[in-house]
C-alpha positions as CSV (number, residue, x, y, z in Angstrom):
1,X,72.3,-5.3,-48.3
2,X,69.8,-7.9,-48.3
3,X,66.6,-7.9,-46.3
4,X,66.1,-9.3,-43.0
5,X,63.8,-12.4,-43.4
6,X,60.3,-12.5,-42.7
7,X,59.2,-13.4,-38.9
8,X,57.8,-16.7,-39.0
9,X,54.1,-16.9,-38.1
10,X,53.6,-17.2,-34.5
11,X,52.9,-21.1,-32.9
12,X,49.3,-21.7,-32.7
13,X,48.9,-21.1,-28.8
14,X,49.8,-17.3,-29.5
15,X,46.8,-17.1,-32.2
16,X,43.3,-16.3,-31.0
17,X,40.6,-17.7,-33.4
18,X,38.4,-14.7,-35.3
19,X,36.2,-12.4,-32.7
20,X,33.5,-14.1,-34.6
21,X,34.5,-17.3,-33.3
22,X,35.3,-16.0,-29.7
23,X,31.5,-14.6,-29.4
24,X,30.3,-18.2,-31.1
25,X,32.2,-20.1,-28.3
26,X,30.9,-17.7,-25.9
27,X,27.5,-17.9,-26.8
28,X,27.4,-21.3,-26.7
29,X,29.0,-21.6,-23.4
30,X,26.0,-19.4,-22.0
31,X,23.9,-21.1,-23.6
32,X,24.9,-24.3,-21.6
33,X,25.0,-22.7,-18.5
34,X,21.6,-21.6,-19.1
35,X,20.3,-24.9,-19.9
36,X,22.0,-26.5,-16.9
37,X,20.5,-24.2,-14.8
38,X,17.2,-24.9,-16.5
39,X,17.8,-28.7,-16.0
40,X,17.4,-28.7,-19.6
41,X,19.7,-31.8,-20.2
42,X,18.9,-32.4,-23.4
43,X,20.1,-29.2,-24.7
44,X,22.8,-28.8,-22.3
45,X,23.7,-32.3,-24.0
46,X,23.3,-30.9,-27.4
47,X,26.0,-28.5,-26.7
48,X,28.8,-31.2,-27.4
49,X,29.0,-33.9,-30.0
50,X,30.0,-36.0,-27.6
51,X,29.4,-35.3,-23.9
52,X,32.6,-35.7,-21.8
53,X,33.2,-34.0,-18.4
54,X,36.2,-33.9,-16.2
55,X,36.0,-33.3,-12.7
56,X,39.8,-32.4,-11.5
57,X,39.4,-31.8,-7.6
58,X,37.9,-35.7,-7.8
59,X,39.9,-37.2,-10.8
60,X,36.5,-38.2,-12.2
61,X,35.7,-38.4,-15.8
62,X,31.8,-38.7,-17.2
63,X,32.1,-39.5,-21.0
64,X,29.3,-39.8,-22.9
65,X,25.5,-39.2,-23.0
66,X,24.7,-41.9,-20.1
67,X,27.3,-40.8,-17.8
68,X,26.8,-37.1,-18.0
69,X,23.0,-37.7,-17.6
70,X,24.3,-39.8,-14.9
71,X,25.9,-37.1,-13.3
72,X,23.8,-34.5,-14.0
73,X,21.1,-36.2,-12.0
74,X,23.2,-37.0,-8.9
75,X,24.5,-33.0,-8.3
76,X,20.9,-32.3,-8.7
77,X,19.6,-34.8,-6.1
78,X,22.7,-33.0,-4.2
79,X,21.9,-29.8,-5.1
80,X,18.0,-29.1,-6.5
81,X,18.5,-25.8,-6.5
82,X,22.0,-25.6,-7.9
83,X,22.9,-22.1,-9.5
84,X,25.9,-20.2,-11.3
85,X,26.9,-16.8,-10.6
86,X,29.7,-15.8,-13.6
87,X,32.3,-14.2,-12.8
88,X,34.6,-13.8,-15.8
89,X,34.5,-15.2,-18.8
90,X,38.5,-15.4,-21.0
91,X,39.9,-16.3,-24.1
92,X,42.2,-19.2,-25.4
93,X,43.1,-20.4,-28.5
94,X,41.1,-23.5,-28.1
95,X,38.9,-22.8,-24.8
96,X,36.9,-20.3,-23.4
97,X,37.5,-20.1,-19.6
98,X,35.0,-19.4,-17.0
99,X,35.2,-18.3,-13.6
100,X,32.2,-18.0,-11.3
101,X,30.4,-19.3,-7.9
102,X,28.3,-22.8,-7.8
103,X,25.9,-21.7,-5.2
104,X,23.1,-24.7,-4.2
105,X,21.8,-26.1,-0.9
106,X,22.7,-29.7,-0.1
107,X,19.4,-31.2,0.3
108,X,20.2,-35.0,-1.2
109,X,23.0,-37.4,-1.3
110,X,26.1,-36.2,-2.5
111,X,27.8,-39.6,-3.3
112,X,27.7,-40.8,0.2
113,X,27.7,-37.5,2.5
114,X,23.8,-37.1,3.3
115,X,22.4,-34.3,3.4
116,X,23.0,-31.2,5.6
117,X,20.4,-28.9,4.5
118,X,23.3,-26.6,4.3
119,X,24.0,-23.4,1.3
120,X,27.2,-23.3,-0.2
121,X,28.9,-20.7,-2.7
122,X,31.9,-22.0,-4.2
123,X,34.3,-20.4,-6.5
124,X,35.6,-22.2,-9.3
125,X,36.9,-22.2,-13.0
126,X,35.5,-24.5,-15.7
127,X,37.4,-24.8,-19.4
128,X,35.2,-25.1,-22.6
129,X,37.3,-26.8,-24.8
130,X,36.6,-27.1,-28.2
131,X,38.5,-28.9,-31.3
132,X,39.6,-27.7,-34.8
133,X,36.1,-28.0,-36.1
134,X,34.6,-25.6,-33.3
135,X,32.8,-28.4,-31.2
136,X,32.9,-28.7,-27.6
137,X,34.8,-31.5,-26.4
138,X,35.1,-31.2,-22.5
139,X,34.3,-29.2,-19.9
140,X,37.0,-29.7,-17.0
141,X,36.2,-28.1,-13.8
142,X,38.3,-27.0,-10.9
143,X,37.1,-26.6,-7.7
144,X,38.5,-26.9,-4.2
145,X,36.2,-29.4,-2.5
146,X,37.1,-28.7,0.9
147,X,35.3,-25.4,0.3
148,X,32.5,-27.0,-0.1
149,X,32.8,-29.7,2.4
150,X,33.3,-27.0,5.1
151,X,29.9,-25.0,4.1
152,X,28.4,-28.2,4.0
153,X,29.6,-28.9,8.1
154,X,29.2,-24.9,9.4
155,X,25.5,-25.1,8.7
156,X,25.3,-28.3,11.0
157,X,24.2,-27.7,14.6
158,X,26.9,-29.0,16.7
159,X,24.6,-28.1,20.1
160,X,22.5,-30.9,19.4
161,X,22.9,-35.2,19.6
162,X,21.2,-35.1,15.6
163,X,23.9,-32.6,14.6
164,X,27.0,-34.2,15.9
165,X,25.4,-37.6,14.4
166,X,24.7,-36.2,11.3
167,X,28.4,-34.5,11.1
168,X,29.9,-37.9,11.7
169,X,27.7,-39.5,9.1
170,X,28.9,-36.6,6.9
171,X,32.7,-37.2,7.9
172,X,32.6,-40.9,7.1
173,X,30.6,-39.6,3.4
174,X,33.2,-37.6,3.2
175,X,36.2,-40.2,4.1
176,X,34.9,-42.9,2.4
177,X,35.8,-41.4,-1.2
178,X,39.1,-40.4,0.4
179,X,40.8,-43.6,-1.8
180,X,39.2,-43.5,-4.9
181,X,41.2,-44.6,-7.8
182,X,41.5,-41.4,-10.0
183,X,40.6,-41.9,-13.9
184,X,43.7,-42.9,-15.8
185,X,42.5,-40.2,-18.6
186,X,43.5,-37.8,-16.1
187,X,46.9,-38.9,-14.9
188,X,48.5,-39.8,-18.3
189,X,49.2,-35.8,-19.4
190,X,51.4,-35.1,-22.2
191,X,54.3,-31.9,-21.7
192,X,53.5,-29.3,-23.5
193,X,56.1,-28.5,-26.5
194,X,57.1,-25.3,-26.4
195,X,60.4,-25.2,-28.4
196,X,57.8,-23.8,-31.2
């Protein structure tokens, strides 16, 4: 009677890296928050190779040094005061995931909704994803932006002429990205092969 054959090694999306690995990714991950939080861009920069973000409830993509700077600056015009609470922090084969709340009080322009003067905690999940060579090559983040939006309008005093003209103002902001053209980079997804 022969032997059975040897299970075949599993695919690659079954295998998580070496725990050193895990804690490096997770380090560095923190380490970005931090500086984020810091407004340190040059070191939140330094956490990539090449800085690329993906912003999924908006279809927006910031590649590269000058359009993360870019955007950087504009959520903190938005948000001066912009914060992170984690929540949980998880495991891929090639990301680590993080949940937590973006908490920041609107005090600038966010594109074109002015400002409410309003708080808003938001829970979201962002995905660190790095390459076969351990670099970070985007951070895509998922958010619902009607949660923020509606923060945004409760802290607006309806009782008053200035609030109801300043919630209009915000509802034409708000409108007014309502037909932006999403990024291509986003749309064009490849299916996942999972025969293997």
């Amino acid at each position: 009677m022969s032997a059975a054959p040897a299970d075949p090694s599993p695919p690659a999306r079954f295998t998580l890296p070496a725990e050193a690995v895990l804690r490096a990714r997770e380090k560095l991950v923190l380490d970005h928050f931090r500086d984020e939080v810091r407004h340190d861009w040059d070191a939140t920069l330094a956490t990539f190779p090449h800085p690329h973000y993906e912003l999924i409830a908006q279809m927006v993509v910031h590649d590269g040094d000058s359009e993360v700077r870019g955007y950087y600056h504009d959520s903190r015009v938005a948000f001066p005061d912009q914060d992170h609470e984690l929540i949980a922090f998880r495991h891929s084969a090639d990301a680590v995931i993080v949940e937590f709340w973006l908490l920041g009080t609107h005090r600038g322009m966010l594109g074109k909704i002015p400002p409410t003067g309003s708080k808003h905690r938001t829970r979201m999940t962002a995905y660190f994803i790095f390459d076969e060579n351990e670099n970070l090559v985007t951070e895509r983040i998922y958010l619902d932006q009607l949660t923020v939006l509606k923060q945004l309008i409760a802290g607006i005093n309806l009782r008053k002429p200035s609030g109801l003209l300043k919630l209009a103002r915000v509802l034409r902001g708000a409108l007014s990205t309502a037909g932006s053209k999403p990024d291509p980079r986003l749309l064009n997804t490849t299916k996942p092969n999972l025969d293997s």
